[in-house]
C-alpha positions as CSV (number, residue, x, y, z in Angstrom):
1,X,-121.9,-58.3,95.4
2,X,-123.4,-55.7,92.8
3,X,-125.6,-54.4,95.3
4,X,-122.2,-53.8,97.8
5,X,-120.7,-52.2,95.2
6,X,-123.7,-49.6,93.9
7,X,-123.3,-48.8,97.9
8,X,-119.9,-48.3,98.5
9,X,-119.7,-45.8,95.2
10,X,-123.0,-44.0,96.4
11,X,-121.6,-43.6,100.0
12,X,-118.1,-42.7,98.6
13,X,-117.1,-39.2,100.2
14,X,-118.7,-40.9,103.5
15,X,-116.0,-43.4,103.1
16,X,-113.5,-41.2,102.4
17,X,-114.0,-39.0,105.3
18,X,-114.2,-41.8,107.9
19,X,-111.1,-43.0,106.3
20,X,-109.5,-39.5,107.0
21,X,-111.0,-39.3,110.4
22,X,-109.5,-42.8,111.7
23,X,-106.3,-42.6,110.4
24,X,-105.7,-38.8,111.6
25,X,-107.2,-40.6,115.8
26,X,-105.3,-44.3,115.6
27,X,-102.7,-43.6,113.1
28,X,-100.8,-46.5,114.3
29,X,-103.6,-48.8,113.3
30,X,-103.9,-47.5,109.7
31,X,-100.4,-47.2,109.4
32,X,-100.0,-50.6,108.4
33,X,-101.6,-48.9,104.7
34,X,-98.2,-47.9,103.8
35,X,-97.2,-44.7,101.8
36,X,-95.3,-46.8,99.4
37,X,-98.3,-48.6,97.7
38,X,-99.5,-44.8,96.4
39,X,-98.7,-45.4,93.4
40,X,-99.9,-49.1,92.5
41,X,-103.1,-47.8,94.0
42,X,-103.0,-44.7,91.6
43,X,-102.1,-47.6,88.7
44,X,-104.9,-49.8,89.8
45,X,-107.3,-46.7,89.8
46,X,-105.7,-45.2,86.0
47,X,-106.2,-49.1,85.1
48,X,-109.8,-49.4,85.4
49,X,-110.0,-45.8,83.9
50,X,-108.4,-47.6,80.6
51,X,-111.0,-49.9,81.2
52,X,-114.2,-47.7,80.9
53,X,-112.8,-45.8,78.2
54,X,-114.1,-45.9,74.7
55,X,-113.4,-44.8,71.2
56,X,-116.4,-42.3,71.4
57,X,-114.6,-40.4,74.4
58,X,-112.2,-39.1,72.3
59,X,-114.2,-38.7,69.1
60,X,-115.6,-35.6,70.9
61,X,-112.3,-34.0,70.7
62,X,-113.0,-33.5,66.6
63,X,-116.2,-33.6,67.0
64,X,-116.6,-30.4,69.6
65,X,-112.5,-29.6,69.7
66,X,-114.1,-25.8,71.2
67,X,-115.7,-27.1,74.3
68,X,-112.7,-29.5,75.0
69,X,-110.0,-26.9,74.6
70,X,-111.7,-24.7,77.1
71,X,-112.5,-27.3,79.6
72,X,-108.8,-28.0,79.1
73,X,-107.0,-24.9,79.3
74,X,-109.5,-23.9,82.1
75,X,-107.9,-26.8,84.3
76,X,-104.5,-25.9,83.7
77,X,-104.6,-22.6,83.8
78,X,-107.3,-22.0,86.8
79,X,-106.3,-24.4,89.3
80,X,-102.3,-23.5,88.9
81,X,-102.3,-19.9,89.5
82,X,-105.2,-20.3,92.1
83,X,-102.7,-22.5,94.0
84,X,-99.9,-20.4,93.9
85,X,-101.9,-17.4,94.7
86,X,-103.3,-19.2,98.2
87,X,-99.8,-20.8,99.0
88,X,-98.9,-16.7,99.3
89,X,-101.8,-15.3,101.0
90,X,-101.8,-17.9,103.2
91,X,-97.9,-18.0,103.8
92,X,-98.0,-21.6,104.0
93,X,-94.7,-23.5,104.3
94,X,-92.9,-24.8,101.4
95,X,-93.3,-28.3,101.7
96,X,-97.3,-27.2,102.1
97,X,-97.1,-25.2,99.2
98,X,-95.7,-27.7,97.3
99,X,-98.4,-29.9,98.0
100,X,-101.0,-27.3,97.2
101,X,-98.9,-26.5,93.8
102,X,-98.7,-30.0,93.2
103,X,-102.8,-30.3,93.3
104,X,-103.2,-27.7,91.3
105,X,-101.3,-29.1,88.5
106,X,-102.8,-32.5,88.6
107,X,-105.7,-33.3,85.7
108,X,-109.1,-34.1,86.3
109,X,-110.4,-36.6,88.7
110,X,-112.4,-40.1,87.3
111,X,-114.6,-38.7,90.3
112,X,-115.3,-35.6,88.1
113,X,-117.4,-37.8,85.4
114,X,-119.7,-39.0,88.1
115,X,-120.5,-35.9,89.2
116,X,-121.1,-34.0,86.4
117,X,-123.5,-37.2,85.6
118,X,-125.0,-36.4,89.1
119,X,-125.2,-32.9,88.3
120,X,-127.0,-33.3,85.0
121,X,-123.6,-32.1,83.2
122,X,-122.6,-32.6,79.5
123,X,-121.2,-36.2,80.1
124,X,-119.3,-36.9,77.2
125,X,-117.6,-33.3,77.8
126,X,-116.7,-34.2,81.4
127,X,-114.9,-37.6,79.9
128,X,-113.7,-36.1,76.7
129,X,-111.7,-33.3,79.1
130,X,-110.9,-35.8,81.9
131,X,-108.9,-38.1,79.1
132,X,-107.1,-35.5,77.4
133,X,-105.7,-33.9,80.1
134,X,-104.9,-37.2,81.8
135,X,-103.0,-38.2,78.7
136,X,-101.0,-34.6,78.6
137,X,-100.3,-34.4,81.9
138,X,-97.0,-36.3,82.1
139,X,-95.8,-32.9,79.8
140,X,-97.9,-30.5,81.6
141,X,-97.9,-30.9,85.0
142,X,-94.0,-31.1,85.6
143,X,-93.8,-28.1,83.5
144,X,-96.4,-26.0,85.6
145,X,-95.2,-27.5,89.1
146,X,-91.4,-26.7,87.8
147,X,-92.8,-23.2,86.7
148,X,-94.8,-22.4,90.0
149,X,-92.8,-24.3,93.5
150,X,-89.1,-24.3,91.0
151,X,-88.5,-21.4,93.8
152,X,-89.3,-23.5,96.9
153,X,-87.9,-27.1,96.0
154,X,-85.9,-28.5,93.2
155,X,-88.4,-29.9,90.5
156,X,-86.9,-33.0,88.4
157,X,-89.2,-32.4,85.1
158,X,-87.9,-35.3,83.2
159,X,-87.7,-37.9,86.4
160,X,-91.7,-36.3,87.2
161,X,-92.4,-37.1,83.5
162,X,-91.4,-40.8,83.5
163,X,-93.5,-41.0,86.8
164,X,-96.7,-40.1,85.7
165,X,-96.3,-42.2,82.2
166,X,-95.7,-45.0,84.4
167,X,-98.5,-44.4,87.0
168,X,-100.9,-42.7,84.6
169,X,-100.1,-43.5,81.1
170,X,-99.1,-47.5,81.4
171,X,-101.9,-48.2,83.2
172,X,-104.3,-46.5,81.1
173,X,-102.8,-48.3,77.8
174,X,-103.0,-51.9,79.5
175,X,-106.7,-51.3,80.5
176,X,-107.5,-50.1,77.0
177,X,-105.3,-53.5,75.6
178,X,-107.6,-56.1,78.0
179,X,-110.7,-54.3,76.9
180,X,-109.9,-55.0,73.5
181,X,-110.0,-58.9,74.1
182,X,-112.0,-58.9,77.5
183,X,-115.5,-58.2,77.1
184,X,-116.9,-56.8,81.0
185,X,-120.5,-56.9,81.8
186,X,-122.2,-53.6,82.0
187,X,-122.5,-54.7,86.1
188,X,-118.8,-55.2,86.4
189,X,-118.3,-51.7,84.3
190,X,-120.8,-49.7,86.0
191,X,-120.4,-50.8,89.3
192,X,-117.6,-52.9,90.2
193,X,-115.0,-50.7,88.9
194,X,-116.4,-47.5,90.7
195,X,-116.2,-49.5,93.9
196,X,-112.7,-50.8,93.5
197,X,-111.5,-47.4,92.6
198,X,-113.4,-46.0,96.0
199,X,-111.4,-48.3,97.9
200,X,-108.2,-47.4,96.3
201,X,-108.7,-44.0,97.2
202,X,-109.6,-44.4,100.3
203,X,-106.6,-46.6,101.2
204,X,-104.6,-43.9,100.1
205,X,-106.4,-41.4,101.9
206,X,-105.2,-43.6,104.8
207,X,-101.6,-43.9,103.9
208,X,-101.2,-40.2,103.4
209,X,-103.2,-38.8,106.6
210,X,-102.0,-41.7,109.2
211,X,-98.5,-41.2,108.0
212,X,-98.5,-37.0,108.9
213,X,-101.1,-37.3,111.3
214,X,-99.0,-35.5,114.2
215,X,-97.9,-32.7,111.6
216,X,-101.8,-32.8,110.5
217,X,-103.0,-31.8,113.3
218,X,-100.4,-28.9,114.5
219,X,-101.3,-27.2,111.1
220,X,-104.7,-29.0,110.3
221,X,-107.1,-26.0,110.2
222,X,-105.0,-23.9,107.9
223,X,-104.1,-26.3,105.0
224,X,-107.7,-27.9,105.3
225,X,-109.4,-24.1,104.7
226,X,-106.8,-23.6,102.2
227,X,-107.8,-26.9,99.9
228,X,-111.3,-26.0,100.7
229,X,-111.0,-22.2,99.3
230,X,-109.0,-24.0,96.1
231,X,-111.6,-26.3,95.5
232,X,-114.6,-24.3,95.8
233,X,-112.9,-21.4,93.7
234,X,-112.0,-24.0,91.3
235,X,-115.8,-24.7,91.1
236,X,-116.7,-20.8,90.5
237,X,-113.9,-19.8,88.1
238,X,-114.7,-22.6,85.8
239,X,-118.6,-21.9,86.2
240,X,-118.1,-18.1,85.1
241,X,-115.5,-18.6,82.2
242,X,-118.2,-20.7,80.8
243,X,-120.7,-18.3,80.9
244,X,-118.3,-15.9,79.7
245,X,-117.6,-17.7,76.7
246,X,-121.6,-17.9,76.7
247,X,-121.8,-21.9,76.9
248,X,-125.0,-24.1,77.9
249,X,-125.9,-24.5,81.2
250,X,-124.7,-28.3,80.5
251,X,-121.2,-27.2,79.1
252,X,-121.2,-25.4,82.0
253,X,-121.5,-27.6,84.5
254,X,-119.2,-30.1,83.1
255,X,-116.0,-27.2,82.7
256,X,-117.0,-26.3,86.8
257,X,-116.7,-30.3,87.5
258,X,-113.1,-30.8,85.7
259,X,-112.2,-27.6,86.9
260,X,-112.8,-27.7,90.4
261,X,-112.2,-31.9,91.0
262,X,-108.3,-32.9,90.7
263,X,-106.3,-36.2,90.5
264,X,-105.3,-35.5,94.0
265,X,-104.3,-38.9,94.0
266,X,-101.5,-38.2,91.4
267,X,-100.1,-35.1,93.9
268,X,-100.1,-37.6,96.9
269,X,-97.6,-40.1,94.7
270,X,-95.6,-37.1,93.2
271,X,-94.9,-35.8,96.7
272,X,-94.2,-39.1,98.0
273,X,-91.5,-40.4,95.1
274,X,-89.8,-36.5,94.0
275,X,-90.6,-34.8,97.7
276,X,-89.3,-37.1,100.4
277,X,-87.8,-34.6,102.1
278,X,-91.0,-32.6,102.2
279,X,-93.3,-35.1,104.4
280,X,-96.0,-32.6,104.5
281,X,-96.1,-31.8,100.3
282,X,-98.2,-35.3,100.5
283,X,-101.0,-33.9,103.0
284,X,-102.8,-31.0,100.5
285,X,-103.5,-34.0,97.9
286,X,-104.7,-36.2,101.2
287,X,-107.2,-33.6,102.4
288,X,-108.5,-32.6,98.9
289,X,-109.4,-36.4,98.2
290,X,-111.3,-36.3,100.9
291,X,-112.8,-33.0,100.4
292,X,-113.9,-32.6,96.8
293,X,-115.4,-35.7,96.9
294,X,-117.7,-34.5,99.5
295,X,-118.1,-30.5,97.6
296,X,-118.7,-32.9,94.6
297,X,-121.7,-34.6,95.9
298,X,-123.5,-31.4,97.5
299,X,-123.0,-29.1,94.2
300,X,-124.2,-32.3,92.5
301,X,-127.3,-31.6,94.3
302,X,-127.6,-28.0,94.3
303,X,-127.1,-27.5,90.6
304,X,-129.7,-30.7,89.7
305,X,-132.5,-28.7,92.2
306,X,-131.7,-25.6,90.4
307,X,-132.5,-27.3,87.4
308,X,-135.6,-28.6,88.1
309,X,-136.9,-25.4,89.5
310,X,-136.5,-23.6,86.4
311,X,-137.5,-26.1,84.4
């Protein structure tokens, strides 16, 4: 079962993509994944978060409260405005831009952690960022999306707040409350919980792309090179403030990671419960699960080659 498990992480934006691909061909078939069970996916994947989490995660926060604040601020301020700014050079439509808006101010991806581990990132940066953000966005990311798409859609801050506390923050909290009396194996911490959340995603990679498949493909090319633009420019701007700010090629890394990787899964379930009448404000999130994952991977790569050269 371990072994399954190390493969279905390691092969994760492989997964994800083939995912994508069926649902967006027989989107009858992977239909029956239903756009409702976004959010209990979401909870299942914020649960084993609270789960892996531990007291020296946060201890960085006073410990290096410099390096978390920029990682931090970079996120939320980087990924926001780059949204807003493609949703107009683009022209998308609103309930596109929404979605784009809405992915730009999610947090961090868990993903982000395993690639800054892949990259040869600051680790305990990468989860230090990843948790506080996480446990501020049910204040920030209403406020931003409220601030940035309040002109395209009504934006319910307080019913968007009690959302992601519910999907985000409760799930979190009960992880952290059954590892308290729950001792997990390194194998079931390492590996299982990786796998599990793989699947979640990918299931609601499904729901999303099977359920706007038709749309999909009528506007497929432009939405896909606009989450691909806000992904890899997520990547750069986060890389160059660092080395603005004169950090370590580690710090680096790790600020690039958070930056660039979002909890697209978190935009999927906020355009699904506050933008029903949008049904496109759920594909942006779709598409940049799929993508980032697979950006992830291959700057993973290029950044631990570059490393070895010079060293």
């Amino acid at each position: 079962m371990y072994k399954i498990c190390t493969w279905i992480s390691r092969w994760m934006a492989v997964i994800v993509l083939l995912m994508a691909a069926a649902a967006l061909l027989w989107p009858q078939v992977i239909g029956v994944i239903k756009t409702s069970w976004i959010s209990w996916l979401l909870g299942l994947i914020m649960f084993g978060m609270g789960l892996t989490l531990k007291l020296e995660d946060f201890r960085i926060v006073f410990s290096r409260p410099k390096d978390v604040i920029v990682g931090f601020l970079a996120q939320f301020i980087i990924m926001p405005i780059l949204a807003w700014l493609l949703t107009k050079v683009f022209s998308l439509p609103a309930e596109l831009a929404v979605g784009v808006i809405l992915v730009g101010c999610c947090p961090g991806g868990t993903a982000s952690n395993v690639i800054t581990y892949l990259a040869g990132g600051d680790l305990a940066l990468s989860v230090g960022i990843t948790s506080v953000s996480t446990l501020l966005a049910p204040l920030v990311t209403p406020l931003l999306t409220w601030l940035l798409a309040g002109t395209l859609v009504d934006v319910n801050v307080w019913q968007m707040f009690m959302s992601i506390v519910q999907v985000i923050i409760l799930p979190i909290g009960l992880g952290l409350l059954v590892k308290k009396f729950v001792k997990l194996s390194d194998n079931v911490m390492n590996k299982v919980l990786p796998a599990f959340s793989t699947i979640a995603i990918t299931l609601i990679v499904g729901a999303v792309v099977s359920a706007n498949a038709e749309k999909l493909l009528t506007c497929g090319l432009l939405i896909i090179a606009v989450v691909i633009l806000h992904n890899l420019l997520g990547f750069l701007f986060g890389f160059l403030l660092s080395k603005i700010l004169h950090l370590s090629r580690k710090k680096s890394t790790a600020i690039s990671v958070e930056v660039g990787m979002q909890n697209s899964g978190l935009a999927c379930s906020l355009a699904q419960q506050h933008f029903q009448s949008m049904a496109l404000a759920t594909v942006p999130g779709a598409i940049f699960s799929v993508w980032h994952n697979i950006a992830g991977a291959l700057l993973a790569r290029l950044v631990r080659s570059w490393n070895e050269k010079e060293e």
